[in-house]
N, C-alpha and C positions, 0 to 999 in steps of 0.2 A: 258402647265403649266409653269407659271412664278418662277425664279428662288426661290425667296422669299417662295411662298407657297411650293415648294419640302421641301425644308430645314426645313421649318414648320410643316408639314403633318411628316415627317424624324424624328425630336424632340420626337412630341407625339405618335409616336409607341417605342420609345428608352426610352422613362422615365420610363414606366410601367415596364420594363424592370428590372433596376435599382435600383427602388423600391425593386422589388420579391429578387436580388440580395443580397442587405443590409439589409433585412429584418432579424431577429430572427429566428432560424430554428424551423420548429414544433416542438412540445414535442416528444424526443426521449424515447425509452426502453431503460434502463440502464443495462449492465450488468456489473458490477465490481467484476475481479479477483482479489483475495486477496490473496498471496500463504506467505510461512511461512518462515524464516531463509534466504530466498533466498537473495543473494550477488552481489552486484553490476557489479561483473566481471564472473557472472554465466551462461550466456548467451551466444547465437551466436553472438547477434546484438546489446550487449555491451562488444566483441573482447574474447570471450571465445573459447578457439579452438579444448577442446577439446568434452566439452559436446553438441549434435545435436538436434537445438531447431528450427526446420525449421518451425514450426506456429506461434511460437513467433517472427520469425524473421519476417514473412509473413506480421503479424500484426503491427510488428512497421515499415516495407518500405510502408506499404499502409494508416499510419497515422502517429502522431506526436512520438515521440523518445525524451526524454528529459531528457539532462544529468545532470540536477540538482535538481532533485525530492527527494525530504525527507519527512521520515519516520516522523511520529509526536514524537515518542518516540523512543530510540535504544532497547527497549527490548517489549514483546508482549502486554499487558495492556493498557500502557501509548499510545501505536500507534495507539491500538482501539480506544481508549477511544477520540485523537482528531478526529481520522476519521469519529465516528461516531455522534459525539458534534460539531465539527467545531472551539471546541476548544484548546489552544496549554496546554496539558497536566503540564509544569514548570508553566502556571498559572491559572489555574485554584484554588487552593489552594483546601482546604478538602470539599469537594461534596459530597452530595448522589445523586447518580446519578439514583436512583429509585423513587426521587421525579422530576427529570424532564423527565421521559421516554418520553412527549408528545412530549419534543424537538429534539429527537434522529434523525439519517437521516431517519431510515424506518419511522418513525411514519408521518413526514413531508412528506414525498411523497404517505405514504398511505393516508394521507388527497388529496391529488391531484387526488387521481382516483387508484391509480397504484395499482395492484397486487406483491405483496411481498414476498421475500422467501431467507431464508439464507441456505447455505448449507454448512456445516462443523464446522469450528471452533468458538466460540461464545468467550469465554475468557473478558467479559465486565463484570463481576462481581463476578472473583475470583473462590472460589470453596466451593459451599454452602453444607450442607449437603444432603440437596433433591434438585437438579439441578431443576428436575419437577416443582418444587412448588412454585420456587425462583419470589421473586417479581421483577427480572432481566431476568428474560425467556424470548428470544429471542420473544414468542407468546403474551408477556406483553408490549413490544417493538416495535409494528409495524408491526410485521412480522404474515401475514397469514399463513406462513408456513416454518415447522423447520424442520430438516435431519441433526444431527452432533454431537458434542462434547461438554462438556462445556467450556472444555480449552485445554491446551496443551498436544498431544500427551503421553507425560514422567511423567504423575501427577496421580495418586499417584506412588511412587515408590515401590520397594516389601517393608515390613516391614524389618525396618533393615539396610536399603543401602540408599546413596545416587546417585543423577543421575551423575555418574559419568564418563570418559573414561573407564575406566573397566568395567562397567554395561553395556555401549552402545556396548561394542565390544561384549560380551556375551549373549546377551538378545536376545529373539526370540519375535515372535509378540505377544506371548500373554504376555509376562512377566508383564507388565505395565496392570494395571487394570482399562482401561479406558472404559467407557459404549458409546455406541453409540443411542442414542434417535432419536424416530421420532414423532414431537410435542413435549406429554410431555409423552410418552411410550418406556420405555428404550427395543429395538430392540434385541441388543446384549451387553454381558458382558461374559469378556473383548471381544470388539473388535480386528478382525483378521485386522492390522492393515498396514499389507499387499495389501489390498484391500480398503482403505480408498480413493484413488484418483479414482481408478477406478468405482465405488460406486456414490460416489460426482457425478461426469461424468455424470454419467447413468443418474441419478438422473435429470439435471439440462438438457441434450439434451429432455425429457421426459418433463419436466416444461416449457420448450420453445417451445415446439410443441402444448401445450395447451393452451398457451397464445396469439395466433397469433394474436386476436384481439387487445391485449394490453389494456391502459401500463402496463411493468410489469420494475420493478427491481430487476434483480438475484442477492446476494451476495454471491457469490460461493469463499468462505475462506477456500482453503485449508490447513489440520494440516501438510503436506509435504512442502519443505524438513526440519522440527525441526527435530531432533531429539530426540530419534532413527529412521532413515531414514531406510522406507519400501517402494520397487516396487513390483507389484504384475507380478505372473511369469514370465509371457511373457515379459519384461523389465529389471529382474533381469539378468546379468551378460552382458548386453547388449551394455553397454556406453563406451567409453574409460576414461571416468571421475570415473569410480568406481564406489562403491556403490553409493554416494551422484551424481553421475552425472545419474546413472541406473532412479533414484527418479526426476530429474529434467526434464527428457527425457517424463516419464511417465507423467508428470504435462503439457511439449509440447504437447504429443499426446490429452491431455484432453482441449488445448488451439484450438485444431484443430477439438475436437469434437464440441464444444461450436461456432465454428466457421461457423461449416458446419451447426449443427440447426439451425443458425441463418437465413444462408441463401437458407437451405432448406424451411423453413414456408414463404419464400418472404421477412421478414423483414429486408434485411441485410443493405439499405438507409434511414431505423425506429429504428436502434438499435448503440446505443455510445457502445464502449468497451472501460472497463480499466481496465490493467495489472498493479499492481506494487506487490511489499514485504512489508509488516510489518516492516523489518528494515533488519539492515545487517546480515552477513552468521557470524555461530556459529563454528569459523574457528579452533578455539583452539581446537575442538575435533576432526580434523585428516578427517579421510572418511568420517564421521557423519557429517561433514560441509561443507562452501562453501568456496566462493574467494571474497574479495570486488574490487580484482587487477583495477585496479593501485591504487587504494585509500588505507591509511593506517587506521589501525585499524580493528574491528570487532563489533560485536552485543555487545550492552552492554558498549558502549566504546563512547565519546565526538567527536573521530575523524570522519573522511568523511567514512571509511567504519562501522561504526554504523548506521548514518543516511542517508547517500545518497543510492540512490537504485532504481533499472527500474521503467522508467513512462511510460508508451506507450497510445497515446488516440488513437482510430480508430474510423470513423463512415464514412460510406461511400458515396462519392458523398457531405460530410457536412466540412471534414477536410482534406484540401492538406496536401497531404505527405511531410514531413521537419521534420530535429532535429533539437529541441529549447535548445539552451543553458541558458534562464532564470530561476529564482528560483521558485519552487513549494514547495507544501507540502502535503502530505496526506489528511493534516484537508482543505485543499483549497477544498476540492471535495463538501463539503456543500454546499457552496456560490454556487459551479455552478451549482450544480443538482438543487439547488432551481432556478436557474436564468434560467435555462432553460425548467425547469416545471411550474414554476410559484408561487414555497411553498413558504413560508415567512421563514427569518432566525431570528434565537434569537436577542433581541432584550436589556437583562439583565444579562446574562449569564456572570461571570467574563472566563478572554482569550480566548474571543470569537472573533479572528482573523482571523477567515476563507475570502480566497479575490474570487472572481468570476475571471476564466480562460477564460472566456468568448472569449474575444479579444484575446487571445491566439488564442486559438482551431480554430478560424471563421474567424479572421480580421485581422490575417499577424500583431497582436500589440503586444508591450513589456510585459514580465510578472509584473502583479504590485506587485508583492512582490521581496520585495531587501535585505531582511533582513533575518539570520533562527538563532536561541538561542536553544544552544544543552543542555540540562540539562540532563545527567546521572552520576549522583554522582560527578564526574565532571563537570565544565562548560564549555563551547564555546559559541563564539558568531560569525557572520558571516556580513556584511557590503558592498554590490557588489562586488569585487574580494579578497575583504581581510577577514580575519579569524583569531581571536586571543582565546587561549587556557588560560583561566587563574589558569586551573590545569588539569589535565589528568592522564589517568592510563594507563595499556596496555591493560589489556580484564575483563571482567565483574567480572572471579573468578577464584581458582585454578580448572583446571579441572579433577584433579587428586583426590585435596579432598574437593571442591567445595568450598574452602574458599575463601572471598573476595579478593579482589585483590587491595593493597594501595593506597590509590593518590598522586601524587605529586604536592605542588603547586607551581605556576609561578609567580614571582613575581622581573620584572615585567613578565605580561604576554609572549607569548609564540607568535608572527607573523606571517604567513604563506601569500603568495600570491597565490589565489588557480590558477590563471589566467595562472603563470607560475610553478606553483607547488603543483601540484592537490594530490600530496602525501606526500604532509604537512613534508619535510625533511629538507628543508632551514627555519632555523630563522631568520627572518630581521627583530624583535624589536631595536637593536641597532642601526640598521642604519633608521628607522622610528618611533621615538619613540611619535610625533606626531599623527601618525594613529593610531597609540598605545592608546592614550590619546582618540582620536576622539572616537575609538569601545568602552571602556571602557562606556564613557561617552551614547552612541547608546546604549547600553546592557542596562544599567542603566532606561533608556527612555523606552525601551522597554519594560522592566519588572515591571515598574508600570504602565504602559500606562491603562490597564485593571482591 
């Protein structure tokens, strides 16, 4: 055989090849964790040392790790709200968001085929009088199937009191009058809220063992760790993080259950996972909360521990293992669950900025998002390693008598270089007053763009 035809015959066994390589991966089952209050410095495998998150960690060495993952909102609402719109909650402007249910992420993927199911915290529409009946039910929304709460853990509080440090340190698990529903049949009241993770858990290794055919997308949102933080016994006094690390342990073990259905029903090369928080940890209440360490700030707050927070994608066989230092965001998880099921994204929708991660996760490519606009009651805006504050507070409230907490504004704004200074302690507006000028002018662009 002539040199010529080897190399030729060589060719067309190696393209096909190539091809199947660059190709778009089949349509995965999604499962995304959504867990509550958790802090960017909570973890094993974002340098926490003392709470043991060995599934978690598990999860981010055998996929992507990404240290610049933001919440859509610092506080729980506003975080649902882009997660599950696609859009950034500061623009959005006043919505009902019951006249676009058909836009939501379940409802777009349950058009794709997929089997649906939220588990735990719902929080997308406040707190109605009949959760059941709300034209925001999660079962109105997409979701073939419902197991949770309406909203946060702490809501309603006893008559009388507010949610305060005194209450949290006092309170036992029924104190808080929260019902727990399954569909639109309230199960228990109050829920023993002790057993809320463990429950979810059960619940969701049970829904993935029946879905082996697929697709399915889990939303397993847990109301842990907000506050009042409950482990159920077997966890309780367990951690060396205390109570709030006893609660983060138990939320590992449930990272580890969900890990192992996966890959007991065979699908663990058919199933994307993603772990991240809602926003940052509710620091100011003591054991009740987390750590954003090293980031300054907390829940509720403009700085990087309000909004930054674990991102971990895993799918096995589909995403080499690496941490991405590019920007994400919550609401980015639209673009890509549609980009890789095939649903269509909004189309009309104001701040509707959700980007497809696609090349991230798959192609070794940059994140295409360079920009994040922090709006909680303060503002921030963010610009590839730079970060200007043009007012900021310290934490969301007093926690003693839950009254607001002042802002102060900057003017000129407030510089930070996250690149060298991820804990936003150096001011260098003065000495840059130029990039000063540039974000200013980016923030501006940004907030009407939509």
């Amino acid at each position: 055989m002539n040199t010529f035809l080897r190399f030729f015959i060589l060719g067309f066994l190696i393209v096909p090849f190539r091809i199947i390589d660059a190709a778009k991966p089949e349509r995965p089952n999604i499962v995304l964790i959504f867990v509550d209050d958790m802090g960017y410095g909570d973890l094993g495998c974002y340098g926490n040392k003392l709470n043991k998150t060995p599934s978690i960690d598990r999860l981010a060495a055998e996929g992507q790790r990404w240290t610049s993952f933001y919440s859509s909102g610092s506080t729980c609402v506003p975080s649902r709200r882009g997660l599950m719109t696609g859009r950034h909650p500061g623009l959005m402007q006043r919505v009902n968001l019951a006249e676009s249910r058909d836009q939501l992420m379940a409802a777009m993927l349950k058009r794709q085929g997929y089997a649906t199911a939220i588990l735990g915290k719902w929080h997308l529409a406040g707190y109605p009088k009949d959760f059941t009946t709300s034209p925001m039910h999660p079962l109105e929304c997409g979701f073939d199937y419902h197991y949770g709460t309406p909203g946060s853990n702490d809501v309603p509080a006893p008559p009388g009191t507010k949610q305060t440090r005194k209450l949290f340190d006092s309170c036992d698990k029924f104190t808080f009058q929260v019902p727990l529903i399954r569909g639109r049949e309230i199960v228990e009241f109050p829920v023993n809220q002790e057993l809320l993770t463990k429950r979810y858990t059960e619940e969701a290794v049970k829904w993935i063992r029946e879905r082996r055919d697929g697709p399915f997308f889990l939303y397993l949102a847990h109301n842990m760790p907000h506050a009042p933080v409950f482990a159920s016994g077997e966890f309780q006094g367990r951690s060396k993080g205390g109570r709030f690390g006893d609660v983060v342990e138990e939320i590992d073990w449930s990272v580890g259950q969900v890990m192992a259905a996966v890959k007991e029903a065979e699908l663990d090369e058919k199933t994307l996972i993603v772990f991240t928080s809602d926003n940052g940890p509710w620091t100011m209440f003591g054991p009740h909360g987390g750590t954003a360490a090293p980031l300054r700030g907390e829940k509720g707050t403009s700085w990087e521990g309000g909004f930054r927070v674990p991102g971990i994608f895993r799918w096995s066989g589909k995403i080499a293992p690496g941490e991405i230092a590019g920007m994400a965001a919550n609401l980015d998880l639209y673009a890509t669950f549609a980009s890789l099921t095939g649903g269509a994204q909004p189309t009309a929708s104001s701040g509707y900025i959700s980007q497809d991660l696609s090349g991230v996760l798959f192609r070794n490519e940059a994140s295409p998002r360079t920009q994040w606009y922090y709006p909680s009651g303060s503002t921030a805006f963010r610009s590839g390693n730079y970060k200007i504050h043009v007012s900021s507070k310290l934490r969301s409230s007093n926690p003693d008598t839950r009254k607001r907490e002042p802002i102060t504004k900057h003017d000129p704004p407030l510089l930070f270089d996250l690149s060298a200074d991820v804990g936003e302690r150096k001011n260098i507006s003065a000495e840059h007053p130029d990039v000063v000028a540039r974000l200013l002018a980016e923030m501006n662009k940004f907030r009407n763009a939509k």
